[in-house]
N, CA, C and O atoms as CSV, one atom per row, in Angstrom:
chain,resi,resn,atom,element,x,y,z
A,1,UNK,N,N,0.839,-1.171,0.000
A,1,UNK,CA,C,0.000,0.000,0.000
A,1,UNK,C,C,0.889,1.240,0.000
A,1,UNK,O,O,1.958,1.241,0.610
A,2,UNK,N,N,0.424,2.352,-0.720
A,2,UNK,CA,C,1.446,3.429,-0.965
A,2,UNK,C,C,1.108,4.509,0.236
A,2,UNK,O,O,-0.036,4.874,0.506
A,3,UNK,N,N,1.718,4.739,0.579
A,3,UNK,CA,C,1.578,5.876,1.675
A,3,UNK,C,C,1.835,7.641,1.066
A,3,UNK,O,O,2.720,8.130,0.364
A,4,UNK,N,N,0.490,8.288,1.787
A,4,UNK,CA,C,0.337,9.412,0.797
A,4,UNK,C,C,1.448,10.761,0.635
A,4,UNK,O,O,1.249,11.780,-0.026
A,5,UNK,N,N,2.544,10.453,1.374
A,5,UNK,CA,C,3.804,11.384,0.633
A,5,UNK,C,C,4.496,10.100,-0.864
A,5,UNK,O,O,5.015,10.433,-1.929
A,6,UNK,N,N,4.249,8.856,-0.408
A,6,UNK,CA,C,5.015,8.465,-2.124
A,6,UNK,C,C,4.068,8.865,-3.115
A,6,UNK,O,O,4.591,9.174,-4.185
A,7,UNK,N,N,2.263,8.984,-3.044
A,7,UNK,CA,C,2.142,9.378,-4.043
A,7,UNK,C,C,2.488,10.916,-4.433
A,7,UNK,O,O,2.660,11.106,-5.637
A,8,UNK,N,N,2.633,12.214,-3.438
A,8,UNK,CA,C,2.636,13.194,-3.663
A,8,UNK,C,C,4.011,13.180,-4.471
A,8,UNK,O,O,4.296,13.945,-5.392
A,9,UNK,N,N,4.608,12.419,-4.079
A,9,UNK,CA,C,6.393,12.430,-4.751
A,9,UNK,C,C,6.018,11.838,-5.866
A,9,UNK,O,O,6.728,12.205,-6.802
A,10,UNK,N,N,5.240,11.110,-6.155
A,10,UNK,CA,C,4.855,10.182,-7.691
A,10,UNK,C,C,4.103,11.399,-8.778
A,10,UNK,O,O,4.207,11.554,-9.995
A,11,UNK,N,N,3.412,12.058,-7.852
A,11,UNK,CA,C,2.682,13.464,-8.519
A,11,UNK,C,C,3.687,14.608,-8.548
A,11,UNK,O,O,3.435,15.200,-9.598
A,12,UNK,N,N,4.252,14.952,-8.206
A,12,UNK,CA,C,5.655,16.130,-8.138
A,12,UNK,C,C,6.512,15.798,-9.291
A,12,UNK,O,O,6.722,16.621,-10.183
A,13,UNK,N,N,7.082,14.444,-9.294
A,13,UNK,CA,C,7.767,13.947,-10.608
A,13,UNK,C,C,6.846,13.712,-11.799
A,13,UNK,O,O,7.478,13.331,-12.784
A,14,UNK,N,N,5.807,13.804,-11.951
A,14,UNK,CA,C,5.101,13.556,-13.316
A,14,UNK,C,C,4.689,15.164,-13.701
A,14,UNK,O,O,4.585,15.414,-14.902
A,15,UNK,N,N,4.436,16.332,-12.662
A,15,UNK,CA,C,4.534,17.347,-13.011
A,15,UNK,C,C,5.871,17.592,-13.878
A,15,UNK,O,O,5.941,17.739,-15.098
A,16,UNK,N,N,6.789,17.597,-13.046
A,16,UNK,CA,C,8.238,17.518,-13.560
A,16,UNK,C,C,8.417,17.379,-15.213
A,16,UNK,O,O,8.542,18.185,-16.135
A,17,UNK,N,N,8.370,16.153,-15.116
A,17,UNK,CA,C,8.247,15.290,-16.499
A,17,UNK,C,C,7.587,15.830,-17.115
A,17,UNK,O,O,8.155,16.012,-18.192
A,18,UNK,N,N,6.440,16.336,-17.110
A,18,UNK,CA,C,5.447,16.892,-18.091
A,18,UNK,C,C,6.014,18.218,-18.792
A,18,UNK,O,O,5.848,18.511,-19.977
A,19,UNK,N,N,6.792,19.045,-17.729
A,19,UNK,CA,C,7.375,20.514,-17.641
A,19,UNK,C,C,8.250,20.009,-18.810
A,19,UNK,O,O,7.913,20.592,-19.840
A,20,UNK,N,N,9.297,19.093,-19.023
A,20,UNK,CA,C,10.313,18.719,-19.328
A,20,UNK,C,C,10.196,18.419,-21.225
A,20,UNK,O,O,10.809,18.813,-22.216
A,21,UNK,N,N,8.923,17.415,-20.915
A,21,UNK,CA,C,8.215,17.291,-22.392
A,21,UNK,C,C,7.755,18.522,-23.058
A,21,UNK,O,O,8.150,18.830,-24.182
A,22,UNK,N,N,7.206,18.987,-22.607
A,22,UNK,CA,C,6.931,20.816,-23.305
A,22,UNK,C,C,8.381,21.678,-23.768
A,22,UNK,O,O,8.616,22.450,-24.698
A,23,UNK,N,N,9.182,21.159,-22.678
A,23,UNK,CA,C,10.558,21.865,-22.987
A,23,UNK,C,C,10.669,21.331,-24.568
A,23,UNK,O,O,10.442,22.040,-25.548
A,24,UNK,N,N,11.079,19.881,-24.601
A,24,UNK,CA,C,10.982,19.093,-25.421
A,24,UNK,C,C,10.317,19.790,-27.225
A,24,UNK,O,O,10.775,20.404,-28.189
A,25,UNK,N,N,8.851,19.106,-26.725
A,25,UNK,CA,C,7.686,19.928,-27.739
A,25,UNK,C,C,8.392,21.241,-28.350
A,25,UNK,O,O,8.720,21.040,-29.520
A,26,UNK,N,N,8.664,22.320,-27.961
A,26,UNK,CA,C,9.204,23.702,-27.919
A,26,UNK,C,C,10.365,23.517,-28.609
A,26,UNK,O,O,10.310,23.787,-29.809
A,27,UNK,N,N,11.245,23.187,-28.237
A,27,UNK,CA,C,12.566,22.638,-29.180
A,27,UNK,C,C,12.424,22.116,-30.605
A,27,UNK,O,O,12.897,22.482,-31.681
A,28,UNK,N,N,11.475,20.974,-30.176
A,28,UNK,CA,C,11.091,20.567,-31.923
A,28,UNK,C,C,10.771,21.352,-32.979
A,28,UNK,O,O,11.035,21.307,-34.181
A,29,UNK,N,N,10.067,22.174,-32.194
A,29,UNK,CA,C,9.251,23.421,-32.874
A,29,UNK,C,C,9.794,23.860,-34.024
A,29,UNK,O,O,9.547,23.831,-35.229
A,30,UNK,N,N,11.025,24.487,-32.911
A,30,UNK,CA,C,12.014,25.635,-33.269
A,30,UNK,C,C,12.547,24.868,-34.098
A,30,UNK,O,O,12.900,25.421,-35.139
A,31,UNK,N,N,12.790,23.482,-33.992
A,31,UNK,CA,C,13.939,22.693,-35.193
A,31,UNK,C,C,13.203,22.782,-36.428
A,31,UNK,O,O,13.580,23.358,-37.449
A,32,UNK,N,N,12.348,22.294,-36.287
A,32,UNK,CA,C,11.088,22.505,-37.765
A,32,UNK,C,C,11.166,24.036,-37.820
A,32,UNK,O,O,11.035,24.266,-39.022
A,33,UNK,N,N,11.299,25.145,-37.226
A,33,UNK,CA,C,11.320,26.152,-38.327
A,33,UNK,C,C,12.662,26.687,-38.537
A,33,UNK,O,O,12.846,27.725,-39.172
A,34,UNK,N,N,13.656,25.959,-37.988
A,34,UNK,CA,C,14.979,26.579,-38.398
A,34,UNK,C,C,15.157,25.568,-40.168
A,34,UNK,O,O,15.576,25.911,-41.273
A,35,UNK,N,N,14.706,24.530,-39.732
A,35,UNK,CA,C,14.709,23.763,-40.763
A,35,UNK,C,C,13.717,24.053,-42.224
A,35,UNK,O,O,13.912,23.561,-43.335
A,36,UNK,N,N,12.813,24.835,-41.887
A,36,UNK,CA,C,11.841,25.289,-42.987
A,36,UNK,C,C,12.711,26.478,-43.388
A,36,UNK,O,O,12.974,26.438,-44.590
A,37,UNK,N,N,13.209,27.466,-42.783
A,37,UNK,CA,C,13.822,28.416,-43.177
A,37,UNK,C,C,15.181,28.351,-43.932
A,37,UNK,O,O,15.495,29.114,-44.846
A,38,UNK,N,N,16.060,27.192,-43.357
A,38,UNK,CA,C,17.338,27.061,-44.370
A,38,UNK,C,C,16.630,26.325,-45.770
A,38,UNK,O,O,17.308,26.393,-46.795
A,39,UNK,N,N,15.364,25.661,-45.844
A,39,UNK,CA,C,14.597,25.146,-46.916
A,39,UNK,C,C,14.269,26.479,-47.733
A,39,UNK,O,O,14.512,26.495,-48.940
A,40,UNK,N,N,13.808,27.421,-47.200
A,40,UNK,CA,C,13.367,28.552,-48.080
A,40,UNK,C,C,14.537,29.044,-48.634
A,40,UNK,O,O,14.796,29.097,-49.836
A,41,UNK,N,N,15.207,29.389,-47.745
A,41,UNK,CA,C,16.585,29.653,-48.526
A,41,UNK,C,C,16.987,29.426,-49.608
A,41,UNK,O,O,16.774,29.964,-50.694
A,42,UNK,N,N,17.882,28.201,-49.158
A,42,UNK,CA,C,17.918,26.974,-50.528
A,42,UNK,C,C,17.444,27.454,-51.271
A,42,UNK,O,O,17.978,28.327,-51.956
A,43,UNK,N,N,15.807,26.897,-51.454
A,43,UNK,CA,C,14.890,26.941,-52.709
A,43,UNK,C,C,14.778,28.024,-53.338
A,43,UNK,O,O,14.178,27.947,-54.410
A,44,UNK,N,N,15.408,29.661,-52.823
A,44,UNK,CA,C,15.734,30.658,-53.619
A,44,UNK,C,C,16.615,30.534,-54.687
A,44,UNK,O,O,16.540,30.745,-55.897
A,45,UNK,N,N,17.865,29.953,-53.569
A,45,UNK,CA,C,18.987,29.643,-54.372
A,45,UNK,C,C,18.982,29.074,-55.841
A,45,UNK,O,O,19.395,29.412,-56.950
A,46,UNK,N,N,18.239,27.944,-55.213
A,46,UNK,CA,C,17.691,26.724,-56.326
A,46,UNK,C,C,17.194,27.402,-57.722
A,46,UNK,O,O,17.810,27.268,-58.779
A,47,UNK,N,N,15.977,28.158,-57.573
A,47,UNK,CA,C,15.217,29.090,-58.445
A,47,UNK,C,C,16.363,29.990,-59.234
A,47,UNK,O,O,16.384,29.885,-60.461
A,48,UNK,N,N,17.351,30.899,-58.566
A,48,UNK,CA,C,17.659,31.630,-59.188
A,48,UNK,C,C,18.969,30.680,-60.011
A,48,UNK,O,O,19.341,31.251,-61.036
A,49,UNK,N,N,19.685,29.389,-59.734
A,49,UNK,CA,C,20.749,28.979,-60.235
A,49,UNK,C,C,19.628,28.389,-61.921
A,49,UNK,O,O,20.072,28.383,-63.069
A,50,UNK,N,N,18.494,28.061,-61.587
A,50,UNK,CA,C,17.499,27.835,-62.772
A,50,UNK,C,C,17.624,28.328,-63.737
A,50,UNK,O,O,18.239,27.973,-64.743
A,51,UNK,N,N,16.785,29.597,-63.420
A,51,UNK,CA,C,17.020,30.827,-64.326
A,51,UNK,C,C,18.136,31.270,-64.906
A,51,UNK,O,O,18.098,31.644,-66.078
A,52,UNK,N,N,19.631,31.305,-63.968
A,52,UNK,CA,C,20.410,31.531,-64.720
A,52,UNK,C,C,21.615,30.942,-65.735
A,52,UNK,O,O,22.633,31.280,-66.337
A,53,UNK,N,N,20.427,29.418,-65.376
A,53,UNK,CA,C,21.321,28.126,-66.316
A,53,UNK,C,C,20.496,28.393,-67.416
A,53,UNK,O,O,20.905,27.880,-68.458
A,54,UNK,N,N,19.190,29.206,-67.526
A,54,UNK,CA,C,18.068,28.996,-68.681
A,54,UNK,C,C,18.549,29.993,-69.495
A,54,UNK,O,O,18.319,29.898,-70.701
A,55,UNK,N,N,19.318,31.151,-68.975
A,55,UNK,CA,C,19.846,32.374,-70.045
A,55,UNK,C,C,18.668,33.360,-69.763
A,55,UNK,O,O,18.938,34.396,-70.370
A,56,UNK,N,N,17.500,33.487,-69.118
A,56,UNK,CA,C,16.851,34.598,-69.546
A,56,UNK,C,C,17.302,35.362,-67.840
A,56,UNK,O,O,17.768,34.879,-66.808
A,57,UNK,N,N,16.823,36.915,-68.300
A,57,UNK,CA,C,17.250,37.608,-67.405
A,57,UNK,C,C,15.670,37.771,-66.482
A,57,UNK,O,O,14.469,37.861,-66.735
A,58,UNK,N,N,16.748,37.734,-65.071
A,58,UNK,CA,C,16.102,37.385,-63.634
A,58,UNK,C,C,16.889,38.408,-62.871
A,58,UNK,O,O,18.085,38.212,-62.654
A,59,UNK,N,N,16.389,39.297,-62.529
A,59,UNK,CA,C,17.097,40.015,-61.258
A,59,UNK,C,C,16.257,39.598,-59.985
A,59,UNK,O,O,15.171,40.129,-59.756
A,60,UNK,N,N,16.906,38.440,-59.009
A,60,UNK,CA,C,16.019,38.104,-58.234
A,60,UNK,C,C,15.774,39.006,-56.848
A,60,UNK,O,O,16.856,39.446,-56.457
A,61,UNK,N,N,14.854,39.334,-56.144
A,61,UNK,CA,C,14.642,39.544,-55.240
A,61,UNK,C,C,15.558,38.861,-53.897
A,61,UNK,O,O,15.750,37.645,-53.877
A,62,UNK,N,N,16.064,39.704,-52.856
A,62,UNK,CA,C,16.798,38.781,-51.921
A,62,UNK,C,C,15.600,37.860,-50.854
A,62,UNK,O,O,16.025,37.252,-49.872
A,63,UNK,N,N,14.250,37.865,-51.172
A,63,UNK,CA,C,13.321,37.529,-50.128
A,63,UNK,C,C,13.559,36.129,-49.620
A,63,UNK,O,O,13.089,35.700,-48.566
A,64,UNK,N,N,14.246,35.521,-50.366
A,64,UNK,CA,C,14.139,34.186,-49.512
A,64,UNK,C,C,15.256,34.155,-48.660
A,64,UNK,O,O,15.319,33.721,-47.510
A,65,UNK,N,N,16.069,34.630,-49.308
A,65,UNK,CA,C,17.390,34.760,-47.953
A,65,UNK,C,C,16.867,35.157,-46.445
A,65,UNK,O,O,16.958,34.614,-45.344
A,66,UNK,N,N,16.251,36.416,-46.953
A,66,UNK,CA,C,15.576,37.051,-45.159
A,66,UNK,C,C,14.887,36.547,-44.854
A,66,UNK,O,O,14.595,36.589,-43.659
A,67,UNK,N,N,13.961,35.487,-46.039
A,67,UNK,CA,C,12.487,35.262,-44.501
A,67,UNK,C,C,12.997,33.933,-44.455
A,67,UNK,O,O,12.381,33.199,-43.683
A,68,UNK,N,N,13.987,33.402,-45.089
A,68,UNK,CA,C,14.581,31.414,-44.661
A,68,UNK,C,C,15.535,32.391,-43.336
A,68,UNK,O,O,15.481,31.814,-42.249
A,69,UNK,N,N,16.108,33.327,-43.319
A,69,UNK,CA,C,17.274,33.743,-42.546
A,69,UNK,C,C,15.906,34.149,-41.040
A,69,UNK,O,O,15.997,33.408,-40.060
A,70,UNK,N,N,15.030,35.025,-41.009
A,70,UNK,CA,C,14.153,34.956,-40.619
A,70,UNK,C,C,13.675,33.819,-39.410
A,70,UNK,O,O,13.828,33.733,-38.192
A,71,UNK,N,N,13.118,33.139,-40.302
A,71,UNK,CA,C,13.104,31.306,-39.910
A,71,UNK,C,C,13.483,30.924,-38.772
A,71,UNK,O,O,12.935,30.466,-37.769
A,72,UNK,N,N,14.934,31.293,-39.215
A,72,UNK,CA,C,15.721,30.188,-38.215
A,72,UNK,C,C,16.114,30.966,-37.120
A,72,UNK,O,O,16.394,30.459,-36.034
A,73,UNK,N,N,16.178,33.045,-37.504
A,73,UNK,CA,C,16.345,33.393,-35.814
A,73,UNK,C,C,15.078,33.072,-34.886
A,73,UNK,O,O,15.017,32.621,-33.742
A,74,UNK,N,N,14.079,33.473,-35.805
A,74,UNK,CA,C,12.528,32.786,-34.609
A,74,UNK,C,C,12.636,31.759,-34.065
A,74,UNK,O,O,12.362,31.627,-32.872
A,75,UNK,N,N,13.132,30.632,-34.949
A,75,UNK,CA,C,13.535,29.024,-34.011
A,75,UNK,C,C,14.847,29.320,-33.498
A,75,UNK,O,O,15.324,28.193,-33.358
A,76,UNK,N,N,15.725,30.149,-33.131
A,76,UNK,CA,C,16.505,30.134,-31.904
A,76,UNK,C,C,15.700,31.417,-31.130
A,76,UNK,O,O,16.333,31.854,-30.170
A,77,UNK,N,N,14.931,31.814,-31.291
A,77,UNK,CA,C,14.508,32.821,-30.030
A,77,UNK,C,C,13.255,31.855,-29.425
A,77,UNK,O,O,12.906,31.971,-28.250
A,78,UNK,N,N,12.711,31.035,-30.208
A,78,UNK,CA,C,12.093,29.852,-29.417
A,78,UNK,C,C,12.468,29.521,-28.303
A,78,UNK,O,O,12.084,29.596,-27.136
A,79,UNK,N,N,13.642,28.978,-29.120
A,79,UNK,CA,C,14.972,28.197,-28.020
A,79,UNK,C,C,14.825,28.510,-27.022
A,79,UNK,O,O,14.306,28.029,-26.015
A,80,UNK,N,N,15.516,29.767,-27.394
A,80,UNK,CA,C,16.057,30.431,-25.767
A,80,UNK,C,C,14.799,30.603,-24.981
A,80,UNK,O,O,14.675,29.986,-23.923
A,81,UNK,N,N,13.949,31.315,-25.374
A,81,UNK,CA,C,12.440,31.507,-25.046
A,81,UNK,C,C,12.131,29.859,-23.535
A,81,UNK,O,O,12.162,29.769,-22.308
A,82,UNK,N,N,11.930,29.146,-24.450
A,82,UNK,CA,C,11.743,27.671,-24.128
A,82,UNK,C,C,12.722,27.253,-22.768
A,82,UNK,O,O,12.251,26.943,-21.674
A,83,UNK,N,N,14.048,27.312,-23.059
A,83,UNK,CA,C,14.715,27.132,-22.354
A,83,UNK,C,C,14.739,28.062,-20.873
A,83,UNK,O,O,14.853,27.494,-19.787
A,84,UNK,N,N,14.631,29.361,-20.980
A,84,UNK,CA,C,14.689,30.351,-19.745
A,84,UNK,C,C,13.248,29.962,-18.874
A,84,UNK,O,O,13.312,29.816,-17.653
A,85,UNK,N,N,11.709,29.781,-19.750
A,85,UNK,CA,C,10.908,29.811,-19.417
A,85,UNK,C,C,11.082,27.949,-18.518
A,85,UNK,O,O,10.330,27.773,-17.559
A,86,UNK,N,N,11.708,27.180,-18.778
A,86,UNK,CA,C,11.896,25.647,-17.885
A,86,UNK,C,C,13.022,25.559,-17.145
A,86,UNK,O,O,13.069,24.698,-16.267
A,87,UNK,N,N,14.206,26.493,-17.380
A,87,UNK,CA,C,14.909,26.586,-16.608
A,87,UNK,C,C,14.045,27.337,-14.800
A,87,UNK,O,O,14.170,27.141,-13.591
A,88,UNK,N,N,13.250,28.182,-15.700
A,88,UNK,CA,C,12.738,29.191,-13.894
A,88,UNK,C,C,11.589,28.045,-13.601
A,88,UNK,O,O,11.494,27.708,-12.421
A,89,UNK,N,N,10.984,27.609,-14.250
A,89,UNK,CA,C,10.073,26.606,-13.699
A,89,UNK,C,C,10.746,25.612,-12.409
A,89,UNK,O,O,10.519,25.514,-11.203
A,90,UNK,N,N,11.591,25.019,-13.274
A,90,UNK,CA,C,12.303,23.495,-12.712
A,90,UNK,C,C,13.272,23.931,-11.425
A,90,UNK,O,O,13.617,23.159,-10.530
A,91,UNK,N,N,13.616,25.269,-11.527
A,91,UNK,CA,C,14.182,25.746,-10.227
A,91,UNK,C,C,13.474,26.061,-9.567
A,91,UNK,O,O,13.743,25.484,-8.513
A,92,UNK,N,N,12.442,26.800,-9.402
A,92,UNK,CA,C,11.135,26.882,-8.247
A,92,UNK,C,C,10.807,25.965,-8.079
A,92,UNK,O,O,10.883,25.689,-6.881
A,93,UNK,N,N,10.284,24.926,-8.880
A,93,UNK,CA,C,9.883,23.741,-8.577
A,93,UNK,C,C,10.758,22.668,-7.872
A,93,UNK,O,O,10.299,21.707,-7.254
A,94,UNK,N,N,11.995,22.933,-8.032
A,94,UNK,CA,C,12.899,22.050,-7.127
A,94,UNK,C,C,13.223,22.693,-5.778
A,94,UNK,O,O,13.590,21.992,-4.835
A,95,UNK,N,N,13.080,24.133,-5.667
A,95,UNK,CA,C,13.027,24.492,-3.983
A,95,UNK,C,C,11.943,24.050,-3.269
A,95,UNK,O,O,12.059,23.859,-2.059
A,96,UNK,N,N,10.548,23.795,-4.036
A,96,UNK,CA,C,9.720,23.650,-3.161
A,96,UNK,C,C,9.481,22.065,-2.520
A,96,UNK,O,O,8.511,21.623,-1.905
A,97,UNK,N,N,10.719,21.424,-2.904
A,97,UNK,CA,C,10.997,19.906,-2.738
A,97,UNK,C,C,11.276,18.724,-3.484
A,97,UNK,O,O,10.408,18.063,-4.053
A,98,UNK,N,N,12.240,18.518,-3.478
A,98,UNK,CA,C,12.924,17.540,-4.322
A,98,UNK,C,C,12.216,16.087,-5.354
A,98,UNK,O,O,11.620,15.022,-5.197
A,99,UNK,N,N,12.702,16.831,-6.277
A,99,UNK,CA,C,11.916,15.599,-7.510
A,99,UNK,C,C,12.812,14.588,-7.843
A,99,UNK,O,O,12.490,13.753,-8.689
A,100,UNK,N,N,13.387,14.570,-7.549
A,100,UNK,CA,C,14.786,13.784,-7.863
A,100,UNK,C,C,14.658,12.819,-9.458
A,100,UNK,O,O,14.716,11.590,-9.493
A,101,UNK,N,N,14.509,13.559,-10.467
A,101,UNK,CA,C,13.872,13.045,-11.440
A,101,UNK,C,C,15.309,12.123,-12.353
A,101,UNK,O,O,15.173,11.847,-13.545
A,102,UNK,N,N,16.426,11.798,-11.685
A,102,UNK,CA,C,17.458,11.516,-11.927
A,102,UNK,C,C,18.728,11.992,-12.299
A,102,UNK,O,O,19.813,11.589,-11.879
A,103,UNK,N,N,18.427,13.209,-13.423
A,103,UNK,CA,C,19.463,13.775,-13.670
A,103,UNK,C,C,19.726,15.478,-13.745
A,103,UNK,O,O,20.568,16.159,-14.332
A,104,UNK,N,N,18.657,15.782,-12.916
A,104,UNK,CA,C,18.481,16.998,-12.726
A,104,UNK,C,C,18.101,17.970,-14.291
A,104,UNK,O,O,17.811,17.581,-15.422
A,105,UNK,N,N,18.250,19.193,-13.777
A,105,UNK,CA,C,17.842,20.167,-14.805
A,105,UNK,C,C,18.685,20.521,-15.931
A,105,UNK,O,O,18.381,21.255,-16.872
A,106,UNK,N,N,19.825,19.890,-15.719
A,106,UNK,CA,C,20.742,20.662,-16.578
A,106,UNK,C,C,20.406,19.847,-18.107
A,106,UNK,O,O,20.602,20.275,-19.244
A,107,UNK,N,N,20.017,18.955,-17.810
A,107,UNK,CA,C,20.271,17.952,-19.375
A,107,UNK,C,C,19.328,18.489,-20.105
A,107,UNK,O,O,19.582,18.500,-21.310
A,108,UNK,N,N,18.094,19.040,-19.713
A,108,UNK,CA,C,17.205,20.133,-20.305
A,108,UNK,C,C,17.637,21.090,-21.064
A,108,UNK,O,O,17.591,21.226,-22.287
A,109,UNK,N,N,18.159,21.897,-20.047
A,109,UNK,CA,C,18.804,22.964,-20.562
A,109,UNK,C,C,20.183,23.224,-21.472
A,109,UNK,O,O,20.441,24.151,-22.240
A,110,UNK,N,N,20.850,22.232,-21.152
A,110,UNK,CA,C,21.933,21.513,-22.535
A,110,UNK,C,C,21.413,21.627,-24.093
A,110,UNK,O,O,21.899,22.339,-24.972
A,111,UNK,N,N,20.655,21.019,-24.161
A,111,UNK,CA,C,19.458,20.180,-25.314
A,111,UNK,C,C,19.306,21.848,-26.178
A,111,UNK,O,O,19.628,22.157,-27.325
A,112,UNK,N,N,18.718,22.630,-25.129
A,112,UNK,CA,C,17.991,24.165,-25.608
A,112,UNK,C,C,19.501,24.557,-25.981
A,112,UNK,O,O,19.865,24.665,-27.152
A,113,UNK,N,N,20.143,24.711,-25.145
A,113,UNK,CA,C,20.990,25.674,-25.892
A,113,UNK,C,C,22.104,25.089,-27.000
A,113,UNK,O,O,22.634,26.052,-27.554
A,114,UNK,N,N,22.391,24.387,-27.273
A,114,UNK,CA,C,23.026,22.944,-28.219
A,114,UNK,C,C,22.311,23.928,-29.576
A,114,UNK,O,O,22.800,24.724,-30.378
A,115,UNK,N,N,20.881,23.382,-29.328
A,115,UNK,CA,C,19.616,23.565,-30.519
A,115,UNK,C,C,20.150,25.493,-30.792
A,115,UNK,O,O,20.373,25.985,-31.898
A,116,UNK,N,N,20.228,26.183,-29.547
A,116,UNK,CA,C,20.217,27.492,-30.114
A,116,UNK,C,C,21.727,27.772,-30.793
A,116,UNK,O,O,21.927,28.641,-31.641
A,117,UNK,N,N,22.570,27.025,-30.351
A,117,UNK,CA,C,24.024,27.177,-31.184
A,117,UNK,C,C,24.161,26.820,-32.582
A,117,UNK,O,O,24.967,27.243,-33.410
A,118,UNK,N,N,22.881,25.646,-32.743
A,118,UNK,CA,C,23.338,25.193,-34.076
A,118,UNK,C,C,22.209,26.115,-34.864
A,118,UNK,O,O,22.732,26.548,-35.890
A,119,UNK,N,N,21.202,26.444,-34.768
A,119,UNK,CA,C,20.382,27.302,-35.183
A,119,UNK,C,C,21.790,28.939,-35.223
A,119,UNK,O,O,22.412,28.786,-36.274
A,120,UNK,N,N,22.132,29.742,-34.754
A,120,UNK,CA,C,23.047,30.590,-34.910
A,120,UNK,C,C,24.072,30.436,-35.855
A,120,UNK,O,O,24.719,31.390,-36.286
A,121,UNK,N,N,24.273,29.075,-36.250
A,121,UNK,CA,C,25.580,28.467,-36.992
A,121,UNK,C,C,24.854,28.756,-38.352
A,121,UNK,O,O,25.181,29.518,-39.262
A,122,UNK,N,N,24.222,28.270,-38.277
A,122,UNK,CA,C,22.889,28.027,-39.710
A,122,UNK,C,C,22.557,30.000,-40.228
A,122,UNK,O,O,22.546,30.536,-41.336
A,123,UNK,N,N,22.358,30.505,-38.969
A,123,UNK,CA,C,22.379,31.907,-39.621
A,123,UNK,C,C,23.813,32.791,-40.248
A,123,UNK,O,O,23.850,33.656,-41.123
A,124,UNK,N,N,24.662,32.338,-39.622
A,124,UNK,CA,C,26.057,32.629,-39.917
A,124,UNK,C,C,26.335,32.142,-41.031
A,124,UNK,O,O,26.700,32.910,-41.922
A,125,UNK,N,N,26.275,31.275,-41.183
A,125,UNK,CA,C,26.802,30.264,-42.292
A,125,UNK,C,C,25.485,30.760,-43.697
A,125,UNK,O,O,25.800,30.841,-44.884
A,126,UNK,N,N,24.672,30.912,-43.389
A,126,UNK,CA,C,23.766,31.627,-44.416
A,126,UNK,C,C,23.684,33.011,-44.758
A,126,UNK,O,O,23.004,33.380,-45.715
A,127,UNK,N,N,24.321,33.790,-44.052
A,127,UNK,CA,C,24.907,35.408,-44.031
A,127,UNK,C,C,25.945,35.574,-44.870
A,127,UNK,O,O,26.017,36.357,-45.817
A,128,UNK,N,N,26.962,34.596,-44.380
A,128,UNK,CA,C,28.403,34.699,-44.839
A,128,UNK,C,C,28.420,34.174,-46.407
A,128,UNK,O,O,29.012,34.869,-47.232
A,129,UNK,N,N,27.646,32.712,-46.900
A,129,UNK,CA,C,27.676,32.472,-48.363
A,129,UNK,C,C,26.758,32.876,-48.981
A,129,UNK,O,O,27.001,32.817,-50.187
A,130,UNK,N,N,25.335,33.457,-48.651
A,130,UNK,CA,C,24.461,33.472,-49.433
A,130,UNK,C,C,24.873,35.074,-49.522
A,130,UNK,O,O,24.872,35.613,-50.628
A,131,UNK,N,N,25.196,35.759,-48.435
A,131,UNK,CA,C,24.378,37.352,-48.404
A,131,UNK,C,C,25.585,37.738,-48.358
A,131,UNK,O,O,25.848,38.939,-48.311
C-alpha cells in the first residue's frame, strides 16, 4: 500500500516530467522552423541557379534569404524563449521539494541551448555564403 507522501512524490515527478516534455515539444518546434527556413533559402537559391542556367534575365529579389534567414532566428529565439521559461520553472519547482527526477535540470537545458548554437551556426553560415 502506498503511503500518501510516495504518491505526492509520484505526482511532483510527473509534473516535472510533463514541464520537461513541453521543454521538449518547444525545441522541436524551433527545429522545424529553423529547418523550414534554411529550406526557403535553398529553394531561392535553387530558383535563381534555374534561371540563370536557362539564359533569360532574372534580377532576383533577396526575399528568400531574409524570410529562410528569418526562420531560423525565430527558431533560436524559441529556443532560448523555451529554455529560460523551464529553466525558472524546474528551479522553483525544485526548492519547493525535491523531484529527484534523476538527472536533474541541466540535461534540459543543454538540449535548448546545443539547438540554439546550431540554429546561430545556420544563420552565420547563411549570411556569410548566401548574403
Amino acid at each position: 500500500m502506498t503511503s500518501p507522501s510516495d504518491t505526492e512524490t509520484s505526482a511532483r515527478r510527473l509534473v516535472y516530467l510533463a514541464a520537461e516534455r513541453t521543454l521538449f515539444a518547444w525545441v522541436r518546434t524551433a527545429l522545424a522552423l529553423m529547418a523550414l527556413g534554411f529550406v526557403v533559402d535553398r529553394f531561392g537559391l535553387f530558383v535563381r541557379q534555374l534561371v540563370a542556367g536557362s539564359g533569360a534575365q532574372f534580377h532576383p529579389k533577396p526575399f528568400s534569404f531574409w524570410a529562410g534567414t528569418s526562420l531560423i532566428i525565430l527558431g533560436v529565439l524559441m529556443t532560448v524563449v523555451a529554455g529560460v521559461r523551464y529553466s525558472s520553472f524546474a528551479l522553483r519547482y525544485q526548492r519547493e521539494g525535491s523531484t529527484e527526477p534523476g538527472y536533474g535540470l541541466s540535461l534540459g537545458i543543454l538540449f535548448t541551448v546545443l539547438t540554439a548554437i546550431a540554429g546561430i551556426a545556420i544563420v552565420v553560415l547563411l549570411v556569410v555564403v548566401t548574403g
